[in-house]
mmCIF file of the C-alpha atoms, coordinates in Angstrom:
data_MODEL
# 
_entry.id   MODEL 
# 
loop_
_atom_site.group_PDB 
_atom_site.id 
_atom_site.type_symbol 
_atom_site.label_atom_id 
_atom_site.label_alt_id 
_atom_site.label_comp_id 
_atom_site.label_asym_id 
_atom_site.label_entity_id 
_atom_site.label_seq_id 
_atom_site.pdbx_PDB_ins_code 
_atom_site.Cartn_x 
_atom_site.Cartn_y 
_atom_site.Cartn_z 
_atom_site.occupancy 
_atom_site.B_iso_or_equiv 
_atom_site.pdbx_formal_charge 
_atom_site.auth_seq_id 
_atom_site.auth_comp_id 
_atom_site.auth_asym_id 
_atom_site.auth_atom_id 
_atom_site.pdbx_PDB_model_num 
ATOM 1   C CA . UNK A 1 1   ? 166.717 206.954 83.341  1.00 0.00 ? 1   UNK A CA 1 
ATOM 2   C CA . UNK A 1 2   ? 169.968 208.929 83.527  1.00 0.00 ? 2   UNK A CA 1 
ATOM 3   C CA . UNK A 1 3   ? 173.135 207.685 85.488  1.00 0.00 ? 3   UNK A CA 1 
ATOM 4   C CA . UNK A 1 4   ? 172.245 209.551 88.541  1.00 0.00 ? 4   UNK A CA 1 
ATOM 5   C CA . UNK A 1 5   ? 169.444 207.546 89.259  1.00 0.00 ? 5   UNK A CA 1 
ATOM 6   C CA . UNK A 1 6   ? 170.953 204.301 88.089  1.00 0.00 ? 6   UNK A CA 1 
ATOM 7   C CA . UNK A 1 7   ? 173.852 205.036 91.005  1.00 0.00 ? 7   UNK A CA 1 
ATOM 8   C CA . UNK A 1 8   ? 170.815 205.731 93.566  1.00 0.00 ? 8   UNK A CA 1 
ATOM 9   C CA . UNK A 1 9   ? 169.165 202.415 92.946  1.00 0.00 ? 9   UNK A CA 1 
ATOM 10  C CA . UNK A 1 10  ? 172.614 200.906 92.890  1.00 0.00 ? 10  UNK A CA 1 
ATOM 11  C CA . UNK A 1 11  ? 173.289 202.723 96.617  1.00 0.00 ? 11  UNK A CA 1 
ATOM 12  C CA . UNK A 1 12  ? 170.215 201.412 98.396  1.00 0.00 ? 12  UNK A CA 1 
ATOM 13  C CA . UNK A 1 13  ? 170.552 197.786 97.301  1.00 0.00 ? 13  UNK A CA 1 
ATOM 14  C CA . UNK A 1 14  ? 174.135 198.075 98.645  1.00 0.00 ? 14  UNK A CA 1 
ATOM 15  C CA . UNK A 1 15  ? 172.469 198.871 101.741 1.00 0.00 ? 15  UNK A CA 1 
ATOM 16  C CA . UNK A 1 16  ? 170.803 195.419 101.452 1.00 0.00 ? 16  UNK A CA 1 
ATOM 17  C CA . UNK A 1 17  ? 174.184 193.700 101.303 1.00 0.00 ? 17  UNK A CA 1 
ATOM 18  C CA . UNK A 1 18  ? 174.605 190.873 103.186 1.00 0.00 ? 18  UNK A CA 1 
ATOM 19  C CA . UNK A 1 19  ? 178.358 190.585 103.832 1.00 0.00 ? 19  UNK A CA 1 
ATOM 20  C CA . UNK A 1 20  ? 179.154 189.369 107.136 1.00 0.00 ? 20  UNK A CA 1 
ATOM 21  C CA . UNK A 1 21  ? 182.527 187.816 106.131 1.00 0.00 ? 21  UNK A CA 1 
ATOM 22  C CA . UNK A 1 22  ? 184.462 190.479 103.858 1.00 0.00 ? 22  UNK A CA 1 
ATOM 23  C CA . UNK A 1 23  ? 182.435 193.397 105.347 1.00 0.00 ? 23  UNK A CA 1 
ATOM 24  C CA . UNK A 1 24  ? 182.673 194.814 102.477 1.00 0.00 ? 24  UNK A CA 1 
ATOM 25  C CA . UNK A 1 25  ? 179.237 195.684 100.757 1.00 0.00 ? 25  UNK A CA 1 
ATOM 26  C CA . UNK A 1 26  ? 178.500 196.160 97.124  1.00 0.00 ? 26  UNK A CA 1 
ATOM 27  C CA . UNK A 1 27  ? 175.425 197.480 95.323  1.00 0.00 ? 27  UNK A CA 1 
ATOM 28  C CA . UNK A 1 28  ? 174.536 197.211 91.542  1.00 0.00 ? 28  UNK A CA 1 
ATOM 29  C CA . UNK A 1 29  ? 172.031 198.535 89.496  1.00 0.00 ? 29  UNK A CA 1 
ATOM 30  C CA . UNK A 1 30  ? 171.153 197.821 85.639  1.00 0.00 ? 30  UNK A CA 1 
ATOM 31  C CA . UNK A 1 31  ? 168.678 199.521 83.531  1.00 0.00 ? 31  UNK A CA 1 
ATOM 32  C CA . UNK A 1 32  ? 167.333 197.430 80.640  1.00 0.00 ? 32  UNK A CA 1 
ATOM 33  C CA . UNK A 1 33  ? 166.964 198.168 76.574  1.00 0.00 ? 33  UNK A CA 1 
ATOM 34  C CA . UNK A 1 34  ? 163.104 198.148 77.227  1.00 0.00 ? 34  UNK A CA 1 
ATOM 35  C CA . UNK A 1 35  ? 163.759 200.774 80.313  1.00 0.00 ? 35  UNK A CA 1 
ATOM 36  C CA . UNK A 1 36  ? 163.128 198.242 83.583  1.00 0.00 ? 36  UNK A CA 1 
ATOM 37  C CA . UNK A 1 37  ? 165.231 198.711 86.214  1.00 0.00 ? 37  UNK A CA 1 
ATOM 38  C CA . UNK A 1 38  ? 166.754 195.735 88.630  1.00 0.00 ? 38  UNK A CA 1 
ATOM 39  C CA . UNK A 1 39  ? 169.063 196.457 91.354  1.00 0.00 ? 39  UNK A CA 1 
ATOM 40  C CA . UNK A 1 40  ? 171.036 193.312 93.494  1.00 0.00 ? 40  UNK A CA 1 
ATOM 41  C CA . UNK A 1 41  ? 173.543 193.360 96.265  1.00 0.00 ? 41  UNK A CA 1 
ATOM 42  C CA . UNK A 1 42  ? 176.375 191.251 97.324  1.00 0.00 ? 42  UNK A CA 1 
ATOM 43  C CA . UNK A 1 43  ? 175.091 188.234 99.237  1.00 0.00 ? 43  UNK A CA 1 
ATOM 44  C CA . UNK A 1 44  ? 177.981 185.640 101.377 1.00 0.00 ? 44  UNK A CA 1 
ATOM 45  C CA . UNK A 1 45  ? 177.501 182.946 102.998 1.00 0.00 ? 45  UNK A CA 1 
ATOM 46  C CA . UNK A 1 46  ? 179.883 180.438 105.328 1.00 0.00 ? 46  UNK A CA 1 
ATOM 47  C CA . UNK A 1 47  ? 181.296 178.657 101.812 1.00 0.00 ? 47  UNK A CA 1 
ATOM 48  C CA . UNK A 1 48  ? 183.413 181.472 101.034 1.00 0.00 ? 48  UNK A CA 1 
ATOM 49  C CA . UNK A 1 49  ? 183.828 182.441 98.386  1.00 0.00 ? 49  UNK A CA 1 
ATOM 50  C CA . UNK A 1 50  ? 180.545 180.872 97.260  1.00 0.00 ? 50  UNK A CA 1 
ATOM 51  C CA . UNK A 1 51  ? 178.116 183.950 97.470  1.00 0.00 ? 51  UNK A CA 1 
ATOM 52  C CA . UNK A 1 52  ? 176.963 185.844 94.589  1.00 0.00 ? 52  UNK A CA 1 
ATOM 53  C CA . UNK A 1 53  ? 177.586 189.668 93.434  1.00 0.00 ? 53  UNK A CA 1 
ATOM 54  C CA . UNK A 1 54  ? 175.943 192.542 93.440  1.00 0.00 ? 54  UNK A CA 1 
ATOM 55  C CA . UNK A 1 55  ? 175.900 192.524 89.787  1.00 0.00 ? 55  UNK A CA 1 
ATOM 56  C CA . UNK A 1 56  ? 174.827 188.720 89.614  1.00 0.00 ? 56  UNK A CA 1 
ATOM 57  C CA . UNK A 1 57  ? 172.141 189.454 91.574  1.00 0.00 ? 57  UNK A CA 1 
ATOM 58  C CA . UNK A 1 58  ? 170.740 192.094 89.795  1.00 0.00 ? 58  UNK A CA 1 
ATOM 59  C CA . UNK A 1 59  ? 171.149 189.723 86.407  1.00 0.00 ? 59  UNK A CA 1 
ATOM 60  C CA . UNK A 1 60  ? 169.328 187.244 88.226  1.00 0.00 ? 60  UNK A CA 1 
ATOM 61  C CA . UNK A 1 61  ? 166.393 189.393 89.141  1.00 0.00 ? 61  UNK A CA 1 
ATOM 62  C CA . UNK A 1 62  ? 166.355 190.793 85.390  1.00 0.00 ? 62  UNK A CA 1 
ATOM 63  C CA . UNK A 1 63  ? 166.331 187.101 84.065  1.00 0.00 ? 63  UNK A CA 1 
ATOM 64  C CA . UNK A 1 64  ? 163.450 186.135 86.187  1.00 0.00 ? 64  UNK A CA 1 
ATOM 65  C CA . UNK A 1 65  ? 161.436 189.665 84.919  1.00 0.00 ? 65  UNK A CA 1 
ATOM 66  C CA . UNK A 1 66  ? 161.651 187.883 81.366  1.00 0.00 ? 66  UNK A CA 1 
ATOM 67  C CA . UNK A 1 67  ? 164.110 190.474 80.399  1.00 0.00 ? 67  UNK A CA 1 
ATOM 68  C CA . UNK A 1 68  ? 167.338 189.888 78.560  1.00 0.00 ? 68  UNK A CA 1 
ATOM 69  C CA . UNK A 1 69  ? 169.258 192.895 77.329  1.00 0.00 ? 69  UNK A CA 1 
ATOM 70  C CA . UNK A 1 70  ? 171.234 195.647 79.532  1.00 0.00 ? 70  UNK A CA 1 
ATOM 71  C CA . UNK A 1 71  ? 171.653 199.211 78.484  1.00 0.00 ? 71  UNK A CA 1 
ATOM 72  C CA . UNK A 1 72  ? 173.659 200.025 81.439  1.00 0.00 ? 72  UNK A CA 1 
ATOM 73  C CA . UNK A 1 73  ? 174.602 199.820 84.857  1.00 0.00 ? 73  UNK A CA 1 
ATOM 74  C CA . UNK A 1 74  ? 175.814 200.517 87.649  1.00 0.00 ? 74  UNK A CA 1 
ATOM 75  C CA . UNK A 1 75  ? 178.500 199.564 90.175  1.00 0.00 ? 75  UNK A CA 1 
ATOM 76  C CA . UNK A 1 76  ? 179.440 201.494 94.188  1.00 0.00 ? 76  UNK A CA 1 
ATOM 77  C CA . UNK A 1 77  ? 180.842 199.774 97.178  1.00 0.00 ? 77  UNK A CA 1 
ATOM 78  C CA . UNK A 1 78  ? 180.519 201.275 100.720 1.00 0.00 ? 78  UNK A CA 1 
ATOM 79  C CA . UNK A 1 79  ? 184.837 201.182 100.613 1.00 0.00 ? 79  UNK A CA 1 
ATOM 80  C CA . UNK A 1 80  ? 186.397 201.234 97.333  1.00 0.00 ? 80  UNK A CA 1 
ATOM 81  C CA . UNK A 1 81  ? 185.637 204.262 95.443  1.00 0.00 ? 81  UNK A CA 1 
ATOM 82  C CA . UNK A 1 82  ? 185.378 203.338 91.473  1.00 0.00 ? 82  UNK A CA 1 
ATOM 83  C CA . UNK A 1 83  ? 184.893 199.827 91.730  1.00 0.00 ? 83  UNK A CA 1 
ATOM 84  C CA . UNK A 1 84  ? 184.486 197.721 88.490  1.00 0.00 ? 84  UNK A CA 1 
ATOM 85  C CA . UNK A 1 85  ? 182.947 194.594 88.540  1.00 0.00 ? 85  UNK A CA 1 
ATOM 86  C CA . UNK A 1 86  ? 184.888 191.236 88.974  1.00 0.00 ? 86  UNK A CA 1 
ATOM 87  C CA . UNK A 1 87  ? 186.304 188.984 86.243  1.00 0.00 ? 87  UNK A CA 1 
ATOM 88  C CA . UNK A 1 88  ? 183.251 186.721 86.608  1.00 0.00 ? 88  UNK A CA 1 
ATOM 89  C CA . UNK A 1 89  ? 180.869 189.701 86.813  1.00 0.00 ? 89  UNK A CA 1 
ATOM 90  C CA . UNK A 1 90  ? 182.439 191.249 83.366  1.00 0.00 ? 90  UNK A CA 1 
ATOM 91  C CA . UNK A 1 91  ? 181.479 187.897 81.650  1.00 0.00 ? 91  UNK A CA 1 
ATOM 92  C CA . UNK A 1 92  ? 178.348 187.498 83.074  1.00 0.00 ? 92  UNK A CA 1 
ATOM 93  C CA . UNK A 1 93  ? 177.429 191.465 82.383  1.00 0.00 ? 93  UNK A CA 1 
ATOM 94  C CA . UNK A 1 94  ? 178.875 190.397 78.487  1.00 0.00 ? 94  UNK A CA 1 
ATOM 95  C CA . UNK A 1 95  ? 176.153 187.786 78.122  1.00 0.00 ? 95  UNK A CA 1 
ATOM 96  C CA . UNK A 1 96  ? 173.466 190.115 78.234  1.00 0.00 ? 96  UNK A CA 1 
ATOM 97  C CA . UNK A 1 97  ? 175.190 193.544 77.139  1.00 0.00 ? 97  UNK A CA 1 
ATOM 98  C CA . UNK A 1 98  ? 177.764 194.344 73.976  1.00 0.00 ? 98  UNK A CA 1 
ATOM 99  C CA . UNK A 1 99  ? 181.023 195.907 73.630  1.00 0.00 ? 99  UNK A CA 1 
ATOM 100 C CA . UNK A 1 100 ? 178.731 199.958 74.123  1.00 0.00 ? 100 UNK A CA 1 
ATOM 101 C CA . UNK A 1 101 ? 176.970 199.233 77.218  1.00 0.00 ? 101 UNK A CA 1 
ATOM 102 C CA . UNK A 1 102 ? 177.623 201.882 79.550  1.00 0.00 ? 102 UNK A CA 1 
ATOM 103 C CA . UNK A 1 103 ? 179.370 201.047 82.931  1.00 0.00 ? 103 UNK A CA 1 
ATOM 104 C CA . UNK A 1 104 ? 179.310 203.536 85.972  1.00 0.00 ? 104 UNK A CA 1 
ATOM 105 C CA . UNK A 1 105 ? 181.920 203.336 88.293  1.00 0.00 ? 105 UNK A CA 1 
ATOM 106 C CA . UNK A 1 106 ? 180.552 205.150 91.415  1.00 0.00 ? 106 UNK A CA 1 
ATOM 107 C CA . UNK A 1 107 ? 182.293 205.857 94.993  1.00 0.00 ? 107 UNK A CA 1 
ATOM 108 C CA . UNK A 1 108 ? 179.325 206.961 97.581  1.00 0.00 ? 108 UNK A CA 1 
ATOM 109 C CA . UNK A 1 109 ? 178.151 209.930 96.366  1.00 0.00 ? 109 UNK A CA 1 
ATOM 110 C CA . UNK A 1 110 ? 177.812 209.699 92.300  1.00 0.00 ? 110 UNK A CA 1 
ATOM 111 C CA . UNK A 1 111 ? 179.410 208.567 89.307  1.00 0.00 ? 111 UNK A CA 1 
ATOM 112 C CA . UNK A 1 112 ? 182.761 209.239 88.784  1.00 0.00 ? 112 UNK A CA 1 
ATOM 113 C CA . UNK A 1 113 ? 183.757 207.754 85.721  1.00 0.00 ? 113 UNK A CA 1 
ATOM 114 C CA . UNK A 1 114 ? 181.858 205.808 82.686  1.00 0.00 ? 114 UNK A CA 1 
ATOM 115 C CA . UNK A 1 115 ? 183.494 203.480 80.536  1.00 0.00 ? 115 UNK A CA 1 
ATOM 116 C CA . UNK A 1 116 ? 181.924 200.794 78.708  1.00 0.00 ? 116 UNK A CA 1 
ATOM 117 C CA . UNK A 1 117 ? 181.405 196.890 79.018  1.00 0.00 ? 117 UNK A CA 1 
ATOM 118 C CA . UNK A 1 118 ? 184.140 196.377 75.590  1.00 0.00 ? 118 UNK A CA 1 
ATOM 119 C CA . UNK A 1 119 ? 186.703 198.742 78.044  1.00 0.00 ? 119 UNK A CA 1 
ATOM 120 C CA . UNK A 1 120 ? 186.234 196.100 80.723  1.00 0.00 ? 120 UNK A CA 1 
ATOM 121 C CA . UNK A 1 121 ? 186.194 192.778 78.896  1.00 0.00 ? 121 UNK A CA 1 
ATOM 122 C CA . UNK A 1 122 ? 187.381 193.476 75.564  1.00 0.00 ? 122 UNK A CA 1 
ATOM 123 C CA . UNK A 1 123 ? 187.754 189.602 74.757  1.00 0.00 ? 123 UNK A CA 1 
ATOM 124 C CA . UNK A 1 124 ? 185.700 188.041 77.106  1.00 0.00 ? 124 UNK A CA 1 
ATOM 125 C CA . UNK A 1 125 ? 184.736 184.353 76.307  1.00 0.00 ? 125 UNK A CA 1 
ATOM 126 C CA . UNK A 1 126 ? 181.775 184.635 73.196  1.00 0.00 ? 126 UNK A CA 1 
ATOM 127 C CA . UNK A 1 127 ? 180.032 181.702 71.040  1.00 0.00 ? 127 UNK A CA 1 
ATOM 128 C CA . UNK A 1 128 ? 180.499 181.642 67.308  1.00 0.00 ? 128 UNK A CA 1 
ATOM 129 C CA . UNK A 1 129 ? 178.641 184.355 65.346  1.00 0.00 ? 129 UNK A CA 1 
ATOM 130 C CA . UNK A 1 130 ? 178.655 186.703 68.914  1.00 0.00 ? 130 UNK A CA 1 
ATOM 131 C CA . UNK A 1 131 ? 179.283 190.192 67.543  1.00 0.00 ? 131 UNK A CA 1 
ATOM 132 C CA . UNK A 1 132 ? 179.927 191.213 71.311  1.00 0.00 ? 132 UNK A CA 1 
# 
């Protein structure tokens, strides 16, 4: 799967978003070692700031496909061209990703730049004997 069709998956989930409070939807995508493909949007709720993601969402439905290890993904909110994913997002991205998995930053019509998960969280929290 190439990056242009990681950022299309990404797009329609953001179209899913539920964001009634920040109005301010965000779509993910991630595309797996073994080549499966999960998508999740940002999903509030009235205990601000309590709701999950984009990117946690996707993890979540990845997790409950049995799968475990992200090859890349990608990232595009309906107003913020090149948005990266939060602090929180970054570490939870690190748990199932290393240092080389590719991150596309998208604004609504593509990627526009690719850097990698080690760019964004170069010392994120790790366990001993984590070589990411």
């Amino acid at each position: 799967m190439n990056s242009s069709e990681l950022f299309d998956a990404a797009k329609e989930a953001m179209r899913h978003a539920y964001a009634p409070y920040s109005q301010f939807p965000v779509g993910a995508a991630l595309i797996t070692d073994t080549g499966k493909l999960f998508s999740g949007c940002n999903i509030e709720n009235a205990s601000y700031p309590e709701g999950w993601c984009a990117e946690t969402t996707a993890l979540a439905h990845m997790v409950m496909a049995g799968e475990s290890k992200i090859a890349a993904v990608a990232v595009v909110a309906e107003k913020m061209a090149l948005i990266t994913p939060c602090g929180g997002c970054r570490q939870r991205l690190k748990e199932f990703g290393a240092p080389d998995t590719l991150v596309h930053l998208c604004d609504e019509n593509g990627v526009v730049e690719t850097v990698t998960l080690g760019d964004l969280l170069p010392k994120g929290f790790a366990f001993p004997g984590d070589k990411g």
